[in-house]
ROVODO-380384 format. One line per field, with one value per residue (C-alpha): residue in one letter; y, z, x; chain; residue number from 1. Coordinates in Angstrom, 3 decimals. Last residue first. Example, Ala and Ser with C-alpha at 12.3 -4.5 7.8 and 13.67 -1.06 7.14 Angstrom:
REM ROVODO-380384
rest	S,A $
north	-1.060,-4.500 $
up	7.140,7.800 $
east	13.670,12.300 $
kette	A,A $
nr	2,1 $
END
This chain:
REM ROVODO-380384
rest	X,X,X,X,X,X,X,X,X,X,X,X,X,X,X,X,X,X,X,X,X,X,X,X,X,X,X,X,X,X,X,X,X,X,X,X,X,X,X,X,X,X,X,X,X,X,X,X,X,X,X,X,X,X,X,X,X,X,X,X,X,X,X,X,X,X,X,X,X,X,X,X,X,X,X,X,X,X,X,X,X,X,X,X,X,X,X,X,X,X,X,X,X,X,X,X,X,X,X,X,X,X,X,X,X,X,X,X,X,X,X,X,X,X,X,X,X,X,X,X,X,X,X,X,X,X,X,X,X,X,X,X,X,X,X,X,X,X,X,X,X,X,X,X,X,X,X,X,X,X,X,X,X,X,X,X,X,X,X,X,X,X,X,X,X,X,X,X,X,X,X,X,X,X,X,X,X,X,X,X,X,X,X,X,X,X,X,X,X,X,X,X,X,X,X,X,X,X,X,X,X,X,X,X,X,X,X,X,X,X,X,X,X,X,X,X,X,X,X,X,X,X,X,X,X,X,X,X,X,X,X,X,X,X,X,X,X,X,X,X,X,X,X,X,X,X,X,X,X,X,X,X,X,X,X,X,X,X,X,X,X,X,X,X,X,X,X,X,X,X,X,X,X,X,X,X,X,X,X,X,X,X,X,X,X,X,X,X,X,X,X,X,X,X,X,X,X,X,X,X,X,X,X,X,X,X,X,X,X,X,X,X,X,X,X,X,X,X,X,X,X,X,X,X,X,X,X,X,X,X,X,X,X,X,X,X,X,X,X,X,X,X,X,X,X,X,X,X $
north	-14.423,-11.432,-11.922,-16.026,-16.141,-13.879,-16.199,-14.819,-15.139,-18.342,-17.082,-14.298,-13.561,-11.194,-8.984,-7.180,-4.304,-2.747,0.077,0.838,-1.068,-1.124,-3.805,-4.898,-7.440,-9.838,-11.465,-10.528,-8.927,-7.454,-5.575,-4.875,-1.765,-1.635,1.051,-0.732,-3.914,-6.829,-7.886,-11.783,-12.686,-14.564,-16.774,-18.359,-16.739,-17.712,-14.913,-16.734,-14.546,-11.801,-15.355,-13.442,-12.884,-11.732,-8.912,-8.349,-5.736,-5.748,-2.045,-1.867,-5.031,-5.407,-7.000,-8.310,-9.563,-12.118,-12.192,-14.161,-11.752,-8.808,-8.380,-6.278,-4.440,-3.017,-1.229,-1.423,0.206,-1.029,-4.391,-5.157,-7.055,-8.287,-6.872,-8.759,-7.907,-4.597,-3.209,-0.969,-2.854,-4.477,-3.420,-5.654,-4.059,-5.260,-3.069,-4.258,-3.007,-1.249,-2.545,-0.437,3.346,4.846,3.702,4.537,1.880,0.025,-0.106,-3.040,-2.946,-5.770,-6.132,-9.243,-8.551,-4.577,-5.696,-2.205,-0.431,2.037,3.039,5.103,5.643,6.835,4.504,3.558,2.336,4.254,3.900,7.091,7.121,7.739,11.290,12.649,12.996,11.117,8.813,8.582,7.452,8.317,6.274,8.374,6.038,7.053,7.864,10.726,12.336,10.481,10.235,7.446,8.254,5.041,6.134,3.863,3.676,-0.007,-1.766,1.501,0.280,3.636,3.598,7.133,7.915,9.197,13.099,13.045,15.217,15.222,13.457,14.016,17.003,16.840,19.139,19.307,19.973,21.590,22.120,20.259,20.363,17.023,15.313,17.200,17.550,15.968,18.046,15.528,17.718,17.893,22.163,22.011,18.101,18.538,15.308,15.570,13.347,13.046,11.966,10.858,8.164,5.166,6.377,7.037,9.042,9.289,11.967,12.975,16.248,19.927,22.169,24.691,26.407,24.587,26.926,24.476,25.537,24.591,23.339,23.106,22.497,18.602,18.985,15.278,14.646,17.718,18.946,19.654,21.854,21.919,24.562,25.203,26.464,22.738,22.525,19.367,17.966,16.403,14.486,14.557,12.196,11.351,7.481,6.976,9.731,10.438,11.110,13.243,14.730,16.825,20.447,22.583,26.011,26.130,24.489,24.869,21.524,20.014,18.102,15.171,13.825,10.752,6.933,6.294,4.524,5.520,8.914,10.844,14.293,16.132,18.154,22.080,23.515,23.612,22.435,19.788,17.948,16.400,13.660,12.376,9.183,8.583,5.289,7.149,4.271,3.215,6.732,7.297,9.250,9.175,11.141,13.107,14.226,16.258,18.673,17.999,15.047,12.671,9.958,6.053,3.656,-0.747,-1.645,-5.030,-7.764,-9.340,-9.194,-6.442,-3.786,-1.620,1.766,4.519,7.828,10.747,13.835,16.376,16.865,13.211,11.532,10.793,8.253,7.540,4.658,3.273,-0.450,-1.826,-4.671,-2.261,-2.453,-2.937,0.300,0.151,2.643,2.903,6.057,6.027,3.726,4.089,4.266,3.235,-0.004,-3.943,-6.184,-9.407,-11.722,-14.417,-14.677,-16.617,-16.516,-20.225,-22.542,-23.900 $
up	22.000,19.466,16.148,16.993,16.858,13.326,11.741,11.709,7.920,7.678,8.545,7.607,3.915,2.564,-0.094,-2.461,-3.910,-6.861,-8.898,-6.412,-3.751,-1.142,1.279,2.275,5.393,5.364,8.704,8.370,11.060,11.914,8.448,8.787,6.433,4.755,2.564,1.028,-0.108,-1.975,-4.547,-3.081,0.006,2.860,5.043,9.130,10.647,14.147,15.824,18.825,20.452,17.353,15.414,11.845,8.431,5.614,2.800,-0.347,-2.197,-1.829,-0.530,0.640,3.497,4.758,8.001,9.230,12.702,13.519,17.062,15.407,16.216,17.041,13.544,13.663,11.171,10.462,7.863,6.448,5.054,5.747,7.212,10.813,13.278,16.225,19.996,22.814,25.568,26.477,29.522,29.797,32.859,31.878,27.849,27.877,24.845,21.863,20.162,16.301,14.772,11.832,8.649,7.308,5.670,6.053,9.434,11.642,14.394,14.654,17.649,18.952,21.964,23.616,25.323,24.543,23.870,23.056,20.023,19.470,16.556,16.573,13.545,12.603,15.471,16.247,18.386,21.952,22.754,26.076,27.762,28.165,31.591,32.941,31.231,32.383,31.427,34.976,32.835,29.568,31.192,28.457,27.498,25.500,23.346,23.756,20.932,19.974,16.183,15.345,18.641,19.013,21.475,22.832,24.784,27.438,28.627,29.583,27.231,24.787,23.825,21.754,19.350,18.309,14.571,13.526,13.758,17.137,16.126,19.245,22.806,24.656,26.557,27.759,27.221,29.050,29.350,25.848,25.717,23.107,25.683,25.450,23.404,26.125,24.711,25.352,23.614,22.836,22.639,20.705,19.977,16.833,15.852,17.916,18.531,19.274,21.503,21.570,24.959,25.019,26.996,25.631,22.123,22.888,19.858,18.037,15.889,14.442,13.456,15.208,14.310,16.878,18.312,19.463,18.512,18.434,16.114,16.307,15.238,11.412,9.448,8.077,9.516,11.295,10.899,12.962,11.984,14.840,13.341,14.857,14.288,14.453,10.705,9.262,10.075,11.725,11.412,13.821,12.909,14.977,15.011,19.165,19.275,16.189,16.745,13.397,13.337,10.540,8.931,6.423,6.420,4.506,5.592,7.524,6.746,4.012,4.191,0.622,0.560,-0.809,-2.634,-4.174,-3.964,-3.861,-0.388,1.098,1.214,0.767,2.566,1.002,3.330,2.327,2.365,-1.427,-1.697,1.186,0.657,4.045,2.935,5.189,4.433,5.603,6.294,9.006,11.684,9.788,10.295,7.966,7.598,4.991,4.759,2.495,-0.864,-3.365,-4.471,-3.592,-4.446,-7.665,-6.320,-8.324,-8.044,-7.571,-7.401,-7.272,-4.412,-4.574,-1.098,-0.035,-2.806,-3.322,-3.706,-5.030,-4.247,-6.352,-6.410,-9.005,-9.055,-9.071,-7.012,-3.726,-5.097,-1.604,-1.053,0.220,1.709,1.506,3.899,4.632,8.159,8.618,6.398,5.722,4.837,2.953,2.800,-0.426,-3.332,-6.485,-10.195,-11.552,-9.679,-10.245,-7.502,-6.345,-4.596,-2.331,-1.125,1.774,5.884,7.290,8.100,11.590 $
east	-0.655,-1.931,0.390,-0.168,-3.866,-3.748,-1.332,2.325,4.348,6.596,9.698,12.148,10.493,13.077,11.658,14.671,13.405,14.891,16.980,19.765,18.586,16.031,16.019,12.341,12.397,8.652,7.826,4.298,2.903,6.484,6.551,10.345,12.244,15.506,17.645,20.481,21.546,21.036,23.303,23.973,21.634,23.940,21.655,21.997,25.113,25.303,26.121,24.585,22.248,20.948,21.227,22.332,21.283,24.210,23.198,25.361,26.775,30.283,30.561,27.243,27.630,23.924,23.495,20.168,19.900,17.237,15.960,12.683,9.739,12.306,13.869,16.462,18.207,21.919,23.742,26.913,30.066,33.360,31.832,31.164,33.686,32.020,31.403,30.251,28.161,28.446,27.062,23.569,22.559,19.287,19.016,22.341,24.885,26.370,28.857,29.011,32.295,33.348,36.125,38.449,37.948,34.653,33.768,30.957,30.463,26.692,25.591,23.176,20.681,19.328,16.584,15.224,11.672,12.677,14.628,17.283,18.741,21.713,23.329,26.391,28.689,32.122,34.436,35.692,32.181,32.263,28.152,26.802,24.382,20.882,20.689,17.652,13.747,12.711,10.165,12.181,15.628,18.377,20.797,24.055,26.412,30.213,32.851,31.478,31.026,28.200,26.288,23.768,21.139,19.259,15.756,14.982,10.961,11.767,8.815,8.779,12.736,13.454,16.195,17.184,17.969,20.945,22.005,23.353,25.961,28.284,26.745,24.445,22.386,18.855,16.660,13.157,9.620,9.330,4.936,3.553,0.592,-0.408,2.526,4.884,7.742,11.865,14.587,17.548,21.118,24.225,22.856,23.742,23.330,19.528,17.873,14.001,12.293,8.194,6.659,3.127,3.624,2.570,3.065,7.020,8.115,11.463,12.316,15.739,16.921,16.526,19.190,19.816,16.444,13.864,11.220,7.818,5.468,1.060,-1.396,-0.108,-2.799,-4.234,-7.729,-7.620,-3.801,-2.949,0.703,3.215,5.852,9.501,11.934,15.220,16.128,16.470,12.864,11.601,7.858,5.889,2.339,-0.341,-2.831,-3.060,-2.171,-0.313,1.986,3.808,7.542,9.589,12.677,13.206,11.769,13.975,12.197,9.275,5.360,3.019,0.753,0.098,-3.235,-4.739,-2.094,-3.243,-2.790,-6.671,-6.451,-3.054,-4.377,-1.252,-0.484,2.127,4.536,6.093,9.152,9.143,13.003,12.426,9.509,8.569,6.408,3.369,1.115,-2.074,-3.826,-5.834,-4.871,-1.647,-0.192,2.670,5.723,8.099,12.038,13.290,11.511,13.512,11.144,6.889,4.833,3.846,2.744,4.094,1.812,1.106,4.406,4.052,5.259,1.692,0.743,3.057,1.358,4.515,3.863,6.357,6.435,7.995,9.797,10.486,14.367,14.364,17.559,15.283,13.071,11.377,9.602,5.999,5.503,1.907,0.415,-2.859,-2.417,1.021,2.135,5.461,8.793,11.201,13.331,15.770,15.344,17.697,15.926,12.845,12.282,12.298,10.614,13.028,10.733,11.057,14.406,14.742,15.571,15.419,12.261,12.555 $
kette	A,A,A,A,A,A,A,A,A,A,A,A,A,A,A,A,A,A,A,A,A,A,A,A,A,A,A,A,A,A,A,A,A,A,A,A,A,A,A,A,A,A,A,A,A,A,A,A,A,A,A,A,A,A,A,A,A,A,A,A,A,A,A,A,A,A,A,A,A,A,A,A,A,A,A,A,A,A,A,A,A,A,A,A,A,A,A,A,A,A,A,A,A,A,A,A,A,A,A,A,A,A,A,A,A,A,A,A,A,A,A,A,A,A,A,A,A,A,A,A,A,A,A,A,A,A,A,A,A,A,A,A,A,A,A,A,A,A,A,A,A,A,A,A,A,A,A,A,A,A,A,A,A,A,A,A,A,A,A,A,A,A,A,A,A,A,A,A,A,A,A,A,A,A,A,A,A,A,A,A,A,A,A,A,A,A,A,A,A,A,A,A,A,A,A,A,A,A,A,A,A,A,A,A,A,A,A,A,A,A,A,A,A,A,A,A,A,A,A,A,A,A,A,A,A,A,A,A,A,A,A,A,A,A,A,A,A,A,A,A,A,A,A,A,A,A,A,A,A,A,A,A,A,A,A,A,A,A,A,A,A,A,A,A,A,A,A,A,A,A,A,A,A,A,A,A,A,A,A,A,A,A,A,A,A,A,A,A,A,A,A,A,A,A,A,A,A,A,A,A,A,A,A,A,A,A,A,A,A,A,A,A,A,A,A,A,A,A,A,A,A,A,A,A,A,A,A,A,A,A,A,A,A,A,A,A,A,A,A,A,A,A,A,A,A,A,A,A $
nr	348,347,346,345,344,343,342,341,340,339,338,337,336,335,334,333,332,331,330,329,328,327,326,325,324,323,322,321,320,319,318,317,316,315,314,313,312,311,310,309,308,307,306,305,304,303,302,301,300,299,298,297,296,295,294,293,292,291,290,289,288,287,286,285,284,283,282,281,280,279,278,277,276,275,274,273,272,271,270,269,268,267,266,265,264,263,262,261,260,259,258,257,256,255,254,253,252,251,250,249,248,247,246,245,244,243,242,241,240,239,238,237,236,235,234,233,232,231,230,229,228,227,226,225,224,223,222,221,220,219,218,217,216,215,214,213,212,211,210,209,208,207,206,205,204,203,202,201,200,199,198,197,196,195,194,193,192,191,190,189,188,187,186,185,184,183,182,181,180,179,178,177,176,175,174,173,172,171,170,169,168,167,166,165,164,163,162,161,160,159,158,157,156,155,154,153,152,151,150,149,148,147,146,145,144,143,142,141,140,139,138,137,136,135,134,133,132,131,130,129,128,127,126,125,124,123,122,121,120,119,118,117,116,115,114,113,112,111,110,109,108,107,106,105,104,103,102,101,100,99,98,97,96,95,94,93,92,91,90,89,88,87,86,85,84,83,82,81,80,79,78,77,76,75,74,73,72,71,70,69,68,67,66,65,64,63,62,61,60,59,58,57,56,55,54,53,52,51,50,49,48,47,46,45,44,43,42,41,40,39,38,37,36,35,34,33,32,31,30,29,28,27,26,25,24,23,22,21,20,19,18,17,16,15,14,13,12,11,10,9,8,7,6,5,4,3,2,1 $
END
């Protein structure tokens, strides 16, 4: 079985922030999050070029993008606004005036609508068709994260004020519940769409909160012992992995069974790391930031299977082709994991 390589190293104006993918065109987007007048880069993923750079709004956040429309969405924080990118022509198309210090984002394939949070507690549900907002959402607090279920129209919404998920109605965008966790659950829930669990890492707890998405309630917080910093999750095995927040020392990697929501194993992380998970090969990508280098794992054996010198950072999967992108400070790294999927093997 051919091993994780290094196919392409792609050079970049400066440090990469949110990266994201679009797996119908093959093109990966990025943030450049230290210009004071934001930009967009596009990477064309059969070549490995950067095909454009978009002018958008003030310090850029976070991407959003809606393979179905081939949109993209930008929160643009300083001009509390969103740019609307047509991933054909690589243009703005629109600038959508929404609340103050918007940031963070989640697009619903399924229905077009895009949600947007506002550091002042609320959330604005954009309609991809006209591009206005449809409607606001007062959550109150600070809302934060976004993770959508497709399949059941459920959007969750972590609050770090209020250390809470608020659950809405996709339909109605009606608030049908709130459901409280841990502290500062300000990372990014995993969602495994096969078991309708929702995986709430908490930042300043020492517990990770599972939530069951068709009763809207707590099912449990499994004890960890320490903080948290990541949490990512391959839905055909079910296993979730945690990522422990540690400035000073080396972290820890909780595994935990999907079936029964009890740890596995746990294994010694570096100082400062991120984690990735590739679900068509159960690969685990760790990338050590403070010695600049990325290490590929078995996700069952721990076997470790490649160690990439200087590459790390900000990383993204295109499942359809097997290809990891690690930002860096002034490049992308491209990872192919295996030989890329034929078309008879993506749907079999």
């Amino acid at each position: 079985m051919a091993q994780p390589k290094v196919i392409a190293t792609v050079r970049s104006a400066g440090p990469i922030g949110d990266i994201k993918v679009n797996v119908v065109t093959n093109r990966v987007y990025f943030v450049n999050p230290d210009t004071e007048a934001g930009t967009i880069g596009v990477l064309e993923g059969r070549t490995n070029r950067i095909i454009a750079r978009i002018p958008v709004g003030r310090l850029p956040s976070q991407l959003g993008i809606n393979p179905q429309t081939n949109r993209i969405y930008v929160p643009n924080f300083r001009d509390e606004n969103v740019s609307v990118i047509n991933g054909r022509t690589n243009q703005v198309i629109k600038t959508v005036k929404v609340g103050r210090f918007p940031d963070n984002i989640g697009v619903n394939v399924r229905t077009n609508l895009i949600y947007v949070t506002s550091a002042f507690g609320t959330l604005f549900v954009i309609d991809g068709k006209t591009n206005q907002v449809r409607k606001k959402i007062e959550i109150g607090g600070r809302p934060s994260r976004i993770v959508i279920n497709e399949l059941t129209n459920r959007v969750y919404v972590t609050n770090t004020a209020n250390d809470s998920v608020t659950v809405i109605n996709g339909t109605t965008q009606a608030i049908i519940a709130t459901i409280k966790v841990g502290s500062n659950p300000v990372i990014a829930p995993a969602l495994n769409k096969i078991t309708n669990r929702i995986y709430v890492a908490n930042n300043l707890s020492r517990f990770l909160s599972v939530i069951n998405g068709r009763t809207n309630k707590l099912l449990r917080n499994v004890q960890l012992g320490r903080l948290q910093s990541e949490v990512v999750i391959n839905p055909l095995t079910n296993r979730i992995f945690v990522s422990s927040a540690q400035v000073e020392g080396k972290g820890k990697l909780f595994v935990i069974n999907g079936n029964n929501n009890k740890i596995i194993t746990t294994k010694v992380l570096p100082t400062s790391s991120n984690i990735t998970i590739n679900p068509n090969t159960n690969h685990l990508f760790v990338g050590n930031f403070d010695k600049n280098h990325m290490s590929v794992y078995n996700a069952t054996t721990f076997k470790r299977l490649a160690r990439f010198p200087s590459v790390s950072g900000s990383t993204v999967l295109n499942p359809l082709t097997n290809r990891i992108y690690v930002g860096g400070n002034d490049s992308i790294t491209v990872i192919q994991d295996r030989p890329r999927l034929t078309q008879s093997s993506i749907f079999n």
